[in-house]
VODRENLUM-913626 format. One record per residue (C-alpha): residue number from 1; residue in one letter; x, y, z. Coordinates in steps of 0.2 Angstrom, whole numbers. Layout:
<pts>
<pt NUM, A, <X, Y, Z>>
...
</pts>
This chain:
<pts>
<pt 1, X, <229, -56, 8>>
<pt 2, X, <212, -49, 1>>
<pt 3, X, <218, -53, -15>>
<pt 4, X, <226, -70, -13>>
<pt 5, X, <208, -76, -7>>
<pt 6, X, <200, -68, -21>>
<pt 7, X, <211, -78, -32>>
<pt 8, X, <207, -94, -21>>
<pt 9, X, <188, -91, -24>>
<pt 10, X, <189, -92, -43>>
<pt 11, X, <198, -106, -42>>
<pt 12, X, <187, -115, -29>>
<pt 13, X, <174, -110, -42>>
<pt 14, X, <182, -117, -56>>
<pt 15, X, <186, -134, -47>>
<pt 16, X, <167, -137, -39>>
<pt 17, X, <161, -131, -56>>
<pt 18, X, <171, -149, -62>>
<pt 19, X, <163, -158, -51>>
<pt 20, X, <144, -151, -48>>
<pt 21, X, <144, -156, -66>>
<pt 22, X, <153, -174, -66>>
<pt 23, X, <139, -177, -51>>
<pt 24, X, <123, -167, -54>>
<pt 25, X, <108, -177, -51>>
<pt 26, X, <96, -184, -64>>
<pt 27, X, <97, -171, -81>>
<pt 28, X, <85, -162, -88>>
<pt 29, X, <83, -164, -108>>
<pt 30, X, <75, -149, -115>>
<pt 31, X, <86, -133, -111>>
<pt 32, X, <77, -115, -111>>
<pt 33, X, <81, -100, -99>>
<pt 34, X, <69, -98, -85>>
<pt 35, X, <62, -78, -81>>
<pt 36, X, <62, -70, -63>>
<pt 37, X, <45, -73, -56>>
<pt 38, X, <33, -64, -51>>
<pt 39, X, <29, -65, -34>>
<pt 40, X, <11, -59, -28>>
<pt 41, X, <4, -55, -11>>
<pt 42, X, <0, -69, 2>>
<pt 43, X, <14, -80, -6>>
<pt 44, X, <22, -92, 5>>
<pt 45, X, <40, -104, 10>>
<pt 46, X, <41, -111, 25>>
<pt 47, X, <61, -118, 27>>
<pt 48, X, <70, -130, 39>>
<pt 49, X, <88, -122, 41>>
<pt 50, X, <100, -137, 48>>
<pt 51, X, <118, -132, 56>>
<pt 52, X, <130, -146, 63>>
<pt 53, X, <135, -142, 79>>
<pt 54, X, <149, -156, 84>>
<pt 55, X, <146, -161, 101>>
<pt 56, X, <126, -160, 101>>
<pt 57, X, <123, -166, 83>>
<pt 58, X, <114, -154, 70>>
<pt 59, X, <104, -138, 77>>
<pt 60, X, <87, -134, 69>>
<pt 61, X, <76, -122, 67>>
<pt 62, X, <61, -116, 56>>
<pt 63, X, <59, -102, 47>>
<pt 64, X, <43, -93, 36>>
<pt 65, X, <43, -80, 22>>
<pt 66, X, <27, -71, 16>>
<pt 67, X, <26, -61, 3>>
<pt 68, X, <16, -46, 12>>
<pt 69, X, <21, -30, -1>>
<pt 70, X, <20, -30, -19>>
<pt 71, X, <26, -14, -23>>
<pt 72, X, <38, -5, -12>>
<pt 73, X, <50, 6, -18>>
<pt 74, X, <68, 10, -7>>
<pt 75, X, <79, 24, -12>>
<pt 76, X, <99, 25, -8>>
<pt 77, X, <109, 42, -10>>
<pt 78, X, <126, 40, -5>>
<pt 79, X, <139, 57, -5>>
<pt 80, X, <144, 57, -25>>
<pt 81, X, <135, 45, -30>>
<pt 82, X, <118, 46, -40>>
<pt 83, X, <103, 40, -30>>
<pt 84, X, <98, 25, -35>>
<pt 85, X, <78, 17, -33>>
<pt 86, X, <74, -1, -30>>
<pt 87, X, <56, -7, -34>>
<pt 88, X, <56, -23, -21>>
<pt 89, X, <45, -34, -14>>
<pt 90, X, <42, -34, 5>>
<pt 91, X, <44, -51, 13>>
<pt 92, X, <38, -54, 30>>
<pt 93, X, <54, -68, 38>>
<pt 94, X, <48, -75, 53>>
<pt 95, X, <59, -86, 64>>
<pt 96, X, <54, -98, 75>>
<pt 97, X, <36, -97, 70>>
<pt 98, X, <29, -110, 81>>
<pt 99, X, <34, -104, 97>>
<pt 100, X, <28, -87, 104>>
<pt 101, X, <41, -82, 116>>
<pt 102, X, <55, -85, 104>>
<pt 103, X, <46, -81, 86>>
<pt 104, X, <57, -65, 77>>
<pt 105, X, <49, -56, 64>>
<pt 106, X, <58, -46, 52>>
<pt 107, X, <52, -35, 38>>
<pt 108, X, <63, -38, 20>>
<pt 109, X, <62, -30, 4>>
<pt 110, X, <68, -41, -12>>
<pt 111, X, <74, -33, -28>>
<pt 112, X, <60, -36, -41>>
<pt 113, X, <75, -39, -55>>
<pt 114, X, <82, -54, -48>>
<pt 115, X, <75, -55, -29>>
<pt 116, X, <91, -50, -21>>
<pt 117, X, <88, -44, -2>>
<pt 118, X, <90, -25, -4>>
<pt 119, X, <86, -18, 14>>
<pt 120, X, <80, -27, 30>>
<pt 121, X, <70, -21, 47>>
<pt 122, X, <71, -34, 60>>
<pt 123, X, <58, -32, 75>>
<pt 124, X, <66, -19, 88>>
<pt 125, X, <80, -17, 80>>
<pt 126, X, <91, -5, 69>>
<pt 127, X, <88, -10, 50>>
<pt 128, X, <102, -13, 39>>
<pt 129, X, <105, -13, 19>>
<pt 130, X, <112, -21, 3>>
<pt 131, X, <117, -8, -8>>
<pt 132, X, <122, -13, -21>>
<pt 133, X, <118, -32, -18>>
<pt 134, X, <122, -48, -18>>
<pt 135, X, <116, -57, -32>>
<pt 136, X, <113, -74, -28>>
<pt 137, X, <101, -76, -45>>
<pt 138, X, <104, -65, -60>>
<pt 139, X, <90, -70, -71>>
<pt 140, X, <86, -77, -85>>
<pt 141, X, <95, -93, -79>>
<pt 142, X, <100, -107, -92>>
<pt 143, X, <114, -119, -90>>
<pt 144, X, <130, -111, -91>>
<pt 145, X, <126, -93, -88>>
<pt 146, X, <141, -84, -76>>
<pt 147, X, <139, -68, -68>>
<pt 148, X, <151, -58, -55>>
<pt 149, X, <150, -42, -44>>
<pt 150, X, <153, -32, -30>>
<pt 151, X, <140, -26, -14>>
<pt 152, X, <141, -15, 2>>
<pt 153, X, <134, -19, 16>>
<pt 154, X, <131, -6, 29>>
<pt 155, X, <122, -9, 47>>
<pt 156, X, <112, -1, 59>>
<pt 157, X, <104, 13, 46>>
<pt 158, X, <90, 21, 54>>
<pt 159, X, <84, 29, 37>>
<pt 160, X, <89, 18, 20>>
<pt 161, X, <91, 37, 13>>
<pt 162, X, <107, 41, 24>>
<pt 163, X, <122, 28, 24>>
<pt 164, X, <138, 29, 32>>
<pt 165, X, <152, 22, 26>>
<pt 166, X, <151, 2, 22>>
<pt 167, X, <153, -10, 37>>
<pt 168, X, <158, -26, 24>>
<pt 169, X, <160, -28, 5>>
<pt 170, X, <158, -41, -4>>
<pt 171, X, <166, -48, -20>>
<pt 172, X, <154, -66, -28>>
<pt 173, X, <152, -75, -43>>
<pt 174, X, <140, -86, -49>>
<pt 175, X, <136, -100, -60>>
<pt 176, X, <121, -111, -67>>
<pt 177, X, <129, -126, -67>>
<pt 178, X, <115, -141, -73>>
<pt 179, X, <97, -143, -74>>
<pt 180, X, <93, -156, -62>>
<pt 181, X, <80, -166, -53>>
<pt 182, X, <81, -161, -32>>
<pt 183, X, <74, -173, -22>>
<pt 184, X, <68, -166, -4>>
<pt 185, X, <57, -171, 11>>
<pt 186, X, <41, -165, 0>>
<pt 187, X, <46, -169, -16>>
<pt 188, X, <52, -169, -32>>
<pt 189, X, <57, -152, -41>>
<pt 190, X, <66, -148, -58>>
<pt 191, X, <79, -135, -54>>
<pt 192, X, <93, -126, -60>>
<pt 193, X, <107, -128, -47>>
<pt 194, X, <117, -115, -44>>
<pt 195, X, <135, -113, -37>>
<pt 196, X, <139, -97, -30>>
<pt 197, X, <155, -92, -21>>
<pt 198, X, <153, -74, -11>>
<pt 199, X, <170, -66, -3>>
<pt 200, X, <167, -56, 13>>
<pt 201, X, <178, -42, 17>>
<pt 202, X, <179, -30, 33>>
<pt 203, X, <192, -22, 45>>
<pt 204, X, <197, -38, 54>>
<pt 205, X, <196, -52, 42>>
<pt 206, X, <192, -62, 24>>
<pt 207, X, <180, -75, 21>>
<pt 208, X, <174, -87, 10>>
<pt 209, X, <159, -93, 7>>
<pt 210, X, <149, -106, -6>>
<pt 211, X, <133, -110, -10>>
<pt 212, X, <124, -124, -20>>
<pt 213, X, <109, -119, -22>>
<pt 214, X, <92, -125, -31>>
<pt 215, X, <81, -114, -41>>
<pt 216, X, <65, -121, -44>>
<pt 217, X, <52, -112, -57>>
<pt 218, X, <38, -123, -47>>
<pt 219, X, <41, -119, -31>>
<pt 220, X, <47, -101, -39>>
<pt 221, X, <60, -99, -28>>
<pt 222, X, <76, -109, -20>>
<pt 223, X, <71, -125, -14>>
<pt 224, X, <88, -131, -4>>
<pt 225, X, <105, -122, -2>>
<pt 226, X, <121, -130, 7>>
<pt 227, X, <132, -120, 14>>
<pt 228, X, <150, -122, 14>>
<pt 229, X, <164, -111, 22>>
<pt 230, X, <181, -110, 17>>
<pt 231, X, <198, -108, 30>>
<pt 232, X, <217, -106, 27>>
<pt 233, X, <227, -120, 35>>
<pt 234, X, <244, -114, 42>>
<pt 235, X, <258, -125, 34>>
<pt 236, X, <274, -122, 41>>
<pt 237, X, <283, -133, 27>>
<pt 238, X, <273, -127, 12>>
<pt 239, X, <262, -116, 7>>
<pt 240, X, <244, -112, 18>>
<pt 241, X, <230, -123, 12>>
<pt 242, X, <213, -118, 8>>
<pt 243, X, <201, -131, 19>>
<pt 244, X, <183, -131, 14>>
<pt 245, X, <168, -138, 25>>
<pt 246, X, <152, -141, 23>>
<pt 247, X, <143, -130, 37>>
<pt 248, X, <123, -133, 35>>
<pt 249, X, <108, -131, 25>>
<pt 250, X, <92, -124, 20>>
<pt 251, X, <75, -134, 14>>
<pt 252, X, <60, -129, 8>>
<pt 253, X, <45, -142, 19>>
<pt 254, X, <31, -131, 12>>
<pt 255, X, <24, -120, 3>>
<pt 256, X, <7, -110, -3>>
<pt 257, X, <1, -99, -20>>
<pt 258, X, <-18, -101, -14>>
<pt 259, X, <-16, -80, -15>>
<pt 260, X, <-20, -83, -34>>
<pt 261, X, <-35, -93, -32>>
<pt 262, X, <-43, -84, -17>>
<pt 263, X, <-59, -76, -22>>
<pt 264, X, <-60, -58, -21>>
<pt 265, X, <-58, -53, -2>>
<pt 266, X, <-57, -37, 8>>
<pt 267, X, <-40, -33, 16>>
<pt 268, X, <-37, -20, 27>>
<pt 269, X, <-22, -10, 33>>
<pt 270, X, <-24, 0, 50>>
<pt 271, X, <-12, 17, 48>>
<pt 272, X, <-10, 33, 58>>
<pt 273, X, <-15, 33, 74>>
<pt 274, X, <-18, 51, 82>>
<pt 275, X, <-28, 56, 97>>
<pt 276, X, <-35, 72, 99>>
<pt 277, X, <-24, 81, 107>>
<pt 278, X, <-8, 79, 120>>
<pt 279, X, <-8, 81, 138>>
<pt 280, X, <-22, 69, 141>>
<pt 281, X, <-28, 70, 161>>
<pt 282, X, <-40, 58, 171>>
<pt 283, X, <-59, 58, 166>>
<pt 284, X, <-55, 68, 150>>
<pt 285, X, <-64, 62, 132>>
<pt 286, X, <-52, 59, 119>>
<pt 287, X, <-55, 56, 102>>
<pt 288, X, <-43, 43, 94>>
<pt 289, X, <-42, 40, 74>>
<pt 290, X, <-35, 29, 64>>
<pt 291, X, <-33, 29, 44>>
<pt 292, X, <-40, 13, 37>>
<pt 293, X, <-35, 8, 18>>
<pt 294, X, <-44, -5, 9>>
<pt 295, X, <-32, -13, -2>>
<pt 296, X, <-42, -28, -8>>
<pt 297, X, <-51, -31, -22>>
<pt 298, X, <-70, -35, -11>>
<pt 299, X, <-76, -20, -2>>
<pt 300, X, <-77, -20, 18>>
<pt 301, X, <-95, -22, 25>>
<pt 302, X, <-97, -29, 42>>
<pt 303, X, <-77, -18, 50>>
<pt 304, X, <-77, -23, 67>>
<pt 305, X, <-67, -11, 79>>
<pt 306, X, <-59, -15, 95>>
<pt 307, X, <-48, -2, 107>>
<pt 308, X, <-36, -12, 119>>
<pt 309, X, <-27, -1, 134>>
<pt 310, X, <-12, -11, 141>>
<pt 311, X, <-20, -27, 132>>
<pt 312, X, <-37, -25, 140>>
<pt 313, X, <-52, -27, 127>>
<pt 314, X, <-62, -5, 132>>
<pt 315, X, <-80, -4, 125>>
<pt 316, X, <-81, 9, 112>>
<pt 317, X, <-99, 17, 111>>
<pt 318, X, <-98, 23, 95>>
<pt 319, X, <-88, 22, 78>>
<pt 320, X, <-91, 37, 66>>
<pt 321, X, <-83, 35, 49>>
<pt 322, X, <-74, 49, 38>>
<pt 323, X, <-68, 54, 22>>
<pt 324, X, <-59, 71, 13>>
<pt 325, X, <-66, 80, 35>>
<pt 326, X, <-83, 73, 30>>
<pt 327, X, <-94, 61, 42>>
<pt 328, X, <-101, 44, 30>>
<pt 329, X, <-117, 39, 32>>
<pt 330, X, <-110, 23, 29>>
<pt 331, X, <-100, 11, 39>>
<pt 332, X, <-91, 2, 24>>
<pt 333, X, <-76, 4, 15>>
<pt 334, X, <-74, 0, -4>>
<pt 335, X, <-60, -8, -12>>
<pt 336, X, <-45, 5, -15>>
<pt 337, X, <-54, 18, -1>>
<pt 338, X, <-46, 25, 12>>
<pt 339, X, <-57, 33, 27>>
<pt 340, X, <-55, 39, 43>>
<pt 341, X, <-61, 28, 60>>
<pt 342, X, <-65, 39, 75>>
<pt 343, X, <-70, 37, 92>>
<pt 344, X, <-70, 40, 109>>
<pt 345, X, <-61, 34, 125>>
<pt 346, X, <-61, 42, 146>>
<pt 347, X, <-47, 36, 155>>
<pt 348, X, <-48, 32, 172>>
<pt 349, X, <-32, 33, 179>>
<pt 350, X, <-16, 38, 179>>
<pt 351, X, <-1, 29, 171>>
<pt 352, X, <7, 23, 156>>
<pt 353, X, <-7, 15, 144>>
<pt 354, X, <-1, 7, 127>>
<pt 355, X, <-16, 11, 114>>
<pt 356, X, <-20, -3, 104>>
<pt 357, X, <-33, -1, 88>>
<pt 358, X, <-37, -17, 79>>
<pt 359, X, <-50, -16, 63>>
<pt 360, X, <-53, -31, 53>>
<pt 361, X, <-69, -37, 40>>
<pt 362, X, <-79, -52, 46>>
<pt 363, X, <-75, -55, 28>>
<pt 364, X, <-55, -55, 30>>
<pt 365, X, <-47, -70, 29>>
<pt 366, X, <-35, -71, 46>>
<pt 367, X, <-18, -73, 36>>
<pt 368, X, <-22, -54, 28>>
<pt 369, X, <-24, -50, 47>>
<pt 370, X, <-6, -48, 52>>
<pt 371, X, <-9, -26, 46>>
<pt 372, X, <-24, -24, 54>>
<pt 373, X, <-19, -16, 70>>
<pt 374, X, <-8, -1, 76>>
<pt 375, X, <-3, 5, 93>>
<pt 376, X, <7, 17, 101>>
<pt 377, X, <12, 22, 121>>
<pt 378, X, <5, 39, 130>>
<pt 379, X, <5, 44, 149>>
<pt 380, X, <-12, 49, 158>>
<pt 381, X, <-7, 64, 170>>
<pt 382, X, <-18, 65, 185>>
<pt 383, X, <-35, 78, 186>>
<pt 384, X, <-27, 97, 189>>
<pt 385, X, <-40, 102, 203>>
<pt 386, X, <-36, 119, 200>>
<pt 387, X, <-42, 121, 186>>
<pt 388, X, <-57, 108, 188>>
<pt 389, X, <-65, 116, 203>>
<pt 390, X, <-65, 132, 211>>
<pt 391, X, <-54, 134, 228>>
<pt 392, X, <-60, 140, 244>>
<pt 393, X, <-56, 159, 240>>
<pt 394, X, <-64, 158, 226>>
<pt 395, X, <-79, 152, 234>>
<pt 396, X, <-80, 165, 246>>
<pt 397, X, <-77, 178, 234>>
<pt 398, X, <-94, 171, 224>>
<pt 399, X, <-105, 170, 240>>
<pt 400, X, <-99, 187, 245>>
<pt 401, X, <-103, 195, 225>>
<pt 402, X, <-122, 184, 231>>
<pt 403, X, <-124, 193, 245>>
<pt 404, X, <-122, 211, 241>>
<pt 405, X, <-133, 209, 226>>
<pt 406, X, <-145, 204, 240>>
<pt 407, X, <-142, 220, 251>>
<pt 408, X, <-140, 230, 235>>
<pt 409, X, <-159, 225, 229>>
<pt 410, X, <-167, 226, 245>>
<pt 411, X, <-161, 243, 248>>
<pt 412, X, <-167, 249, 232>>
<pt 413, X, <-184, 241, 238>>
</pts>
C-alpha cells in the first residue's frame, strides 16, 4: 500500500507540475538562483492560517514567529548511527498572540542550511524532533530545480540526544516550479513558487499531502502556502481513485527587519537561578542569585531588578553585583559580560512560593524583553522552635548553673 501511494505522489507531482506552470501568475524575466537567507535576531512574520470547516465557514487564527537565537547548535545520536550537529536558529512561534488565556508559545530551532524545522519545545510540553528533516526548501532555488528525501519524526523526546525509535517517516519531493508575482492582503512579492508533495507513514496509515508554496527573497521567507490533502476513493467497479482537496492556507499580514536598523542596544538574558541553600524556614535570610549575560552590543547601565513571590512585586534592599566570586564596584554590565546578581529575601510564611527574578536595562527595548526573567518553585517550612529557643529544661538547667555560681562565690567570700 505504502508503495502504491508513493508511486501516486510522483504522479500527482508530475501532473500539478503541468498545470502550476500552464497557470502560474505573472513571470518573472531575469532568471538567477536565490541563496538561503540569513536570518538575524529580533526578525519577525506574523501569518493568518485559514482552514475550511464546512458547516461554520473557514476557521482562523493568527500566528507570530521571531527570530530569538542566532546560533544554536542541536546534536542527534541514534544507536549505529554517527551523531550528527545542526547549527539552527531558534524561532519563538506564538499562537494566538492577541489573546492571553489562549496564546501557545513554542520554542523552534531551523536548520541554518535551508531552514528546515529540526526540533521543537512547545510550552509545558514534551519536545519533539526532525531528524533528518523535511526539506521543504533546498536552496539555491532557480526555476526547475527538483529535490527528494526521506525524514523521521520522533515525539515526546525529553532530551534531543536520546531518540527512540521513529513515530512517522516521511518520504517528499519538491519542485521550483515558476517565478512569479504573488498577490496578498499586504502586497506584492516576487517569489519562487514551490510545489512540494510530502508522504507520511506510521503504524496505522498513509498520507498525502501537498503544498504550494511561495518563497519570497523580500520577505525572506514563504509568504502563502495552500495546503491540499490527498484520499483514496473506494471503487467497487474499477480501480480506487486518488481524491485531492484543497484543505486551507497560510499568509504572511506582516512582517519586521527593524533588528538591522536598531542602533546599538543592551539586551539581557536572566540565567540560573540558585538560592543559598535548601530547607528554607520562616524568618530565615536567603540569598538568591541569578546569572546575567549581556548579549548586546550597548553595555547595561541603569539594570533594574525586581523579586516577585507568587506574583507579588517583594522590596529588595540591596543588589550587590559579581564576577569570577568577586563583588563589582560597579552596578553595570558590558556588552559580552556575564556577572552574577545577588540579594536578599525573609519569608514570612509558610507555603509554596514560585520565585520570580526579572532584570531589564532602562535602555532595553521591550521586544528583547521576552529573556529577561526566570523563576522557579520552593516550599517555606515553618520555624523549628527547637532549635530557635531553648525549652523549659533547658532553662532550668541555666538558672540552676546561675545559682550555684552564686553560692560558690560567696562561700569563697
Amino acid at each position: 500500500m505504502k508503495n502504491k501511494l508513493y508511486a501516486f505522489a510522483i504522479i500527482l507531482l508530475l501532473i500539478t507540475s503541468v498545470r502550476l506552470v500552464a497557470v502560474g501568475g505573472e513571470a518573472i524575466e531575469e532568471e538567477d538562483k536565490v541563496e538561503v537567507p540569513e536570518w538575524n535576531e529580533g526578525y519577525q512574520w506574523r501569518y493568518r492560517e485559514k482552514i475550511p470547516m464546512p458547516e461554520y465557514g473557514n476557521l482562523e487564527t493568527e500566528f507570530e514567529k521571531e527570530v530569538t537565537d542566532e546560533n544554536v547548535a542541536i546534536s542527534f545520536h541514534i544507536e549505529d548511527e554517527e551523531e550528527e550537529t545542526y547549527e539552527t536558529y531558534e524561532v519563538r512561534e506564538t499562537h494566538n498572540p492577541d489573546d492571553p488565556e489562549e496564546k501557545v508559545e513554542i520554542d523552534s530551532y531551523h536548520w541554518k542550511e535551508n531552514l528546515a524545522e529540526i526540533y521543537n519545545d512547545p510550552e509545558d510540553t514534551l519536545s519533539s524532533a526532525y531528524h533528518p528533516p523535511i526539506v521543504e526548501l533546498d536552496f539555491p532555488l532557480y526555476v526547475g530545480k527538483e529535490w527528494e528525501g526521506e525524514a523521521r519524526y520522533f515525539e515526546d523526546l525529553g532530551d534531543p540526544e536520546e531518540e527512540p525509535e521513529p513515530d512517522r517517516e516521511y518520504e517528499y519531493m519538491g519542485k521550483v516550479e515558476n517565478r512569479t508575482v504573488k498577490e496578498i492582503d499586504i502586497g506584492e512579492f516576487e517569489t519562487y513558487m514551490v510545489n512540494l508533495t510530502v508522504t507520511a507513514c506510521d503504524e496505522n496509515e498513509t498520507q498525502i499531502n501537498r503544498y504550494e508554496m511561495y518563497y519570497s527573497p523580500e520577505a525572506k521567507n514563504v509568504v502563502h502556502t495552500d495546503f491540499f490533502e490527498s484520499r483514496i476513493v473506494p471503487d467497487d467497479e474499477e480501480d480506487d481513485e486518488y481524491i485531492e482537496e484543497w484543505i486551507g492556507e497560510k499568509t504572511l499580514i506582516d512582517y519586521n527587519f527593524a533588528a538591522d536598523e536598531r542602533e546599538p542596544v543592551p539586551d539581557l538574558m536572566v540565567h540560573d537561578l540558585r538560592f543559598s541553600h535548601e530547607n528554607i524556614s520562616v524568618g530565615e535570610t536567603v540569598t538568591i542569585s541569578v546569572n546575567v549575560t549581556n548579549i548586546g552590543d550597548l553595555a547595561a547601565e541603569s539594570i533594574q531588578t525586581t523579586l516577585r513571590v507568587n506574583e507579588e512585586i517583594v522590596d529588595i534592599d540591596e543588589v550587590r553585583f559579581y564576577q569570577d566570586g568577586e563583588e563589582l564596584n560597579i552596578t553595570e554590565i558590558a556588552s559580552g559580560e556575564t556577572v552574577t546578581i545577588r540579594f536578599e529575601w525573609e519569608p514570612e510564611e509558610s507555603r509554596e512560593k514560585t520565585i520570580n527574578v526579572n532584570v531589564i536595562d532602562a535602555e532595553e527595548p521591550e521586544d528583547l524583553q521576552y529573556d529577561n526573567e526566570i523563576e522557579d518553585t520552593i516550599y517555606v517550612e515553618e520555624k523549628d522552635e527547637d532549635e530557635e529557643t531553648p525549652g523549659f529544661t533547658s532553662t532550668l538547667l541555666l538558672l540552676a548553673a546561675v545559682i550555684a555560681v552564686a553560692i560558690y562565690k560567696k562561700k569563697q567570700n
